[in-house]
N, C-alpha and C positions, 0 to 999 in steps of 0.2 A: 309303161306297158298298159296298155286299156287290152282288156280280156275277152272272148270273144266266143269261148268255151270257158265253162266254172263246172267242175264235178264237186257233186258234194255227198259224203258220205257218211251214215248215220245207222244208229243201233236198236232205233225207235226210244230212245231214253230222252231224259231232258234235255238233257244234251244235243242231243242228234235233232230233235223237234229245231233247237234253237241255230242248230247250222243249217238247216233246211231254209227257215225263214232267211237268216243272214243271204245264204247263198243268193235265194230269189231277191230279195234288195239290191246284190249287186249287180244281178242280170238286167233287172229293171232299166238299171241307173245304166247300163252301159250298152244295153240290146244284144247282151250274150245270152248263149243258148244251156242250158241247164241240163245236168243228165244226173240222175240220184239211186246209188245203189245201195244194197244193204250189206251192213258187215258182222255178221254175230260176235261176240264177245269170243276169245281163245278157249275153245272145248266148247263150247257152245253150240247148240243146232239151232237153224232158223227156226223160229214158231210156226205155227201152222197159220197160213192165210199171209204170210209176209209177204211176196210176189201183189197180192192182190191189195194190201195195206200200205205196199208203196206207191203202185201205180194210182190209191184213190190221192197220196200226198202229192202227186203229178199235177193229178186233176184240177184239184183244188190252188195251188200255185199258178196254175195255167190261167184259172180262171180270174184268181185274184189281181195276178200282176200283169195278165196280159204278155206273158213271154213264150218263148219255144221249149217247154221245160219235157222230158218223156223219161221214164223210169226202166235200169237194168229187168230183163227178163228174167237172169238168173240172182239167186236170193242167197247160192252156197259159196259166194264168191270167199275167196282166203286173200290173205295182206299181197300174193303174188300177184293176185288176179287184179286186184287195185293198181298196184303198180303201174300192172299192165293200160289199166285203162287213163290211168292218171298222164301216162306217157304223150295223151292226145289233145292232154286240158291247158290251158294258159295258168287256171288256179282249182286247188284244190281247197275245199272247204269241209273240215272233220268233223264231225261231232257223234265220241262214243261215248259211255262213261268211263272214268277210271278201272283204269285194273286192279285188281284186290290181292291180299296175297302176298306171300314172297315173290311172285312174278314181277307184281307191280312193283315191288320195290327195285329186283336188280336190274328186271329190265326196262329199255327208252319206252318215252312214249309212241304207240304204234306210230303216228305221223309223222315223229322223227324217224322210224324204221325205215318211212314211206321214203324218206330223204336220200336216204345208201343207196335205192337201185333206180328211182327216179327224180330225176334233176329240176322238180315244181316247186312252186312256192306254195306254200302250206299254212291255212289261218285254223288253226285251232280253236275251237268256239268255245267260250263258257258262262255270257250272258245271253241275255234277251237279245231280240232284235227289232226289238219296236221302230228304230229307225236308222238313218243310213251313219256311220262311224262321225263321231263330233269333234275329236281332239286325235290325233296320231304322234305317236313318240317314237324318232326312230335311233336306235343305239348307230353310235359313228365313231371309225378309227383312223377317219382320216385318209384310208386307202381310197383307190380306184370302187373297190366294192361299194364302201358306204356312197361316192354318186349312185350308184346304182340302186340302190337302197333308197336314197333319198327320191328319186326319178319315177322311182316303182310306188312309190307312197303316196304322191305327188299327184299322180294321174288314176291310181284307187280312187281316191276320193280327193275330188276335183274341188268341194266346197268348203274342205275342212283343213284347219289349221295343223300343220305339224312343227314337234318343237324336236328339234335336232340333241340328243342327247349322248351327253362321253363322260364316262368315269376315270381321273386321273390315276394309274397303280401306284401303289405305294410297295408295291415288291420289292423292288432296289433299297428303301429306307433298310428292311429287316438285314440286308446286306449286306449295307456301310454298318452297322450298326454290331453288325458277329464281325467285320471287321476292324471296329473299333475305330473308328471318326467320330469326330466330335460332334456333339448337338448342334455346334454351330453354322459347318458344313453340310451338314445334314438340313439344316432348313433352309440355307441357298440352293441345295439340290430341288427341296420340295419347290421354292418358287420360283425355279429355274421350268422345273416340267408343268406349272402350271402357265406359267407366260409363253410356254411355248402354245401347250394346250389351246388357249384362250385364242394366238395367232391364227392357227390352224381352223379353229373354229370358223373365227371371222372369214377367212378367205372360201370355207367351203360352205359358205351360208352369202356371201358375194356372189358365188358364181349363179345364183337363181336369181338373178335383178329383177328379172320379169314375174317373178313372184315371191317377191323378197316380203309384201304385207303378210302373207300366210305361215311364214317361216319366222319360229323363235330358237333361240337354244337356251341350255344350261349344261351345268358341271357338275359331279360330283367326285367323289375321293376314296378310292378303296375297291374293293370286288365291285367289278361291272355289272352283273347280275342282280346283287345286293341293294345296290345305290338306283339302278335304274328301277325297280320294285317302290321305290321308298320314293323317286320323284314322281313315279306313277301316282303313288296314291296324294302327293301334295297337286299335282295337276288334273286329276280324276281323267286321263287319259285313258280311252274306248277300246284300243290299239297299240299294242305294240310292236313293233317291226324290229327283227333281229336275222342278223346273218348266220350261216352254221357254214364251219369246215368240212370236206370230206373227211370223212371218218369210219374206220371199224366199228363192227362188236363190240369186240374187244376194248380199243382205245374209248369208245364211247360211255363203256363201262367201268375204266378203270380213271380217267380223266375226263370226268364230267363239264360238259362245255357249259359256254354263257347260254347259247342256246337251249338248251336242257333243262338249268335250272330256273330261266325264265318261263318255260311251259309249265314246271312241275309246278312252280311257287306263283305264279302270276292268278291273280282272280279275275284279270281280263282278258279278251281276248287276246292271240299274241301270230303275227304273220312273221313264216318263218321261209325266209330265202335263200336256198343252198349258193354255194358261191360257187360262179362260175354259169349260173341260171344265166341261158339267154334264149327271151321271146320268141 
């Protein structure tokens, strides 16, 4: 998917400054056209001058990157009204600050929210953007999805390396184990799903011949959230790319997915692709 429209969305906080720039980088990179609104924080009113505080981040983006960039007229927009406009975009780019609060604790991240009622892909900002993404990490399970995943990564950022990554579960061990099988079967089991693993790998990292130099992988063992955080920070990886299920409120809150806890926990950025997304 090369992109063609990018909304990007911001609170004027650090944050929000650093999706603004990202956004403009990839409009640059790809000659998409930019549109940036504003989102106050929950119970929040816009400031006074924000209307006019966006359109000068317009200007200044326009001028720097040389793109199509113009800024929402309206400033009192709510997470509906986003939605709404996100409906039009190829990628959405966030950047608000954190929510504080018992809010922020039970509830998602707004941009996962953004996910429930519109079907975009979602880069959550939380670094700088001094230049264009260097390393991409994208979680894989192997299905249909992770091509997709991979394909969408692939054509983001056209110069940079991505390492395919899967966490092997070890659910099934605590299993056998309340069942009472032996240690011994138990570690044919583990090296049964990791040879499979490994296979799988190979073959979905084949199927990119034509750009098999920019494509690495790795493995790890245990919670897929967890493990992919811990190869982040061994590979100092810019980007994370993770899939999300359709999901409730509810289920969202009561069974927190991989995608969740890689937004919450990750200190980089992190591209989040509803499943089922298509261009």
């Amino acid at each position: 998917m090369t992109p063609r429209f990018i909304l990007a969305v911001t609170d004027f906080s650090q944050q929000g400054g650093h999706a603004l720039a990202r956004a403009a980088l990839l409009c640059a990179e790809h000659r998409a056209a930019l549109k940036l609104v504003y989102l106050a924080q929950p119970g929040d009113a816009p400031p006074h001058g924000a209307a006019v505080r966006l359109a000068h981040h317009a200007l200044q983006l326009r001028q720097r990157h040389h793109i199509d960039v113009h800024a929402a007229s309206r400033v009192d927009l709510t997470a509906q009204d986003i939605a709404r406009e996100a409906a039009f975009a190829d990628l959405v780019v966030w950047g608000t600050a954190p929510v504080r609060g018992l809010r922020g604790w039970f509830a998602a991240h707004p941009a996962l929210q953004l996910l429930r009622t519109c079907r975009r892909p979602v880069i959550v900002v939380r670094g700088a953007a001094d230049a264009a993404y260097q390393r991409l990490m994208v979680a894989v399970d192997f299905s249909q999805v992770s091509h997709r995943l991979v394909e969408l990564s692939l054509a983001l950022q056209p110069d940079a390396p991505v390492e395919l990554f899967h966490a092997v579960s070890t659910a099934n061990e605590g299993k056998l184990r309340y069942a009472e099988v032996s240690e011994r079967a138990i570690q044919l089991y583990r090296q049964e799903c990791q040879r499979y693993a490994q296979d799988r790998m190979i073959t979905l990292a084949d199927s990119y011949d034509a750009r098999r130099n920019r494509l690495s992988s790795s493995m790890g063992r245990g919670d897929p959230a967890r493990q992919m955080l811990v190869q982040q920070q061994n590979t100092a990886a810019d980007l994370l790319v993770v899939g999300k299920h359709p999901a409730s409120w509810l289920s969202d809150l009561v069974f927190e997915s991989v995608a969740q806890r890689v937004v919450r926990d990750a200190r980089t950025d992190v591209l989040v692709v509803p499943h089922g997304f298509a261009p």
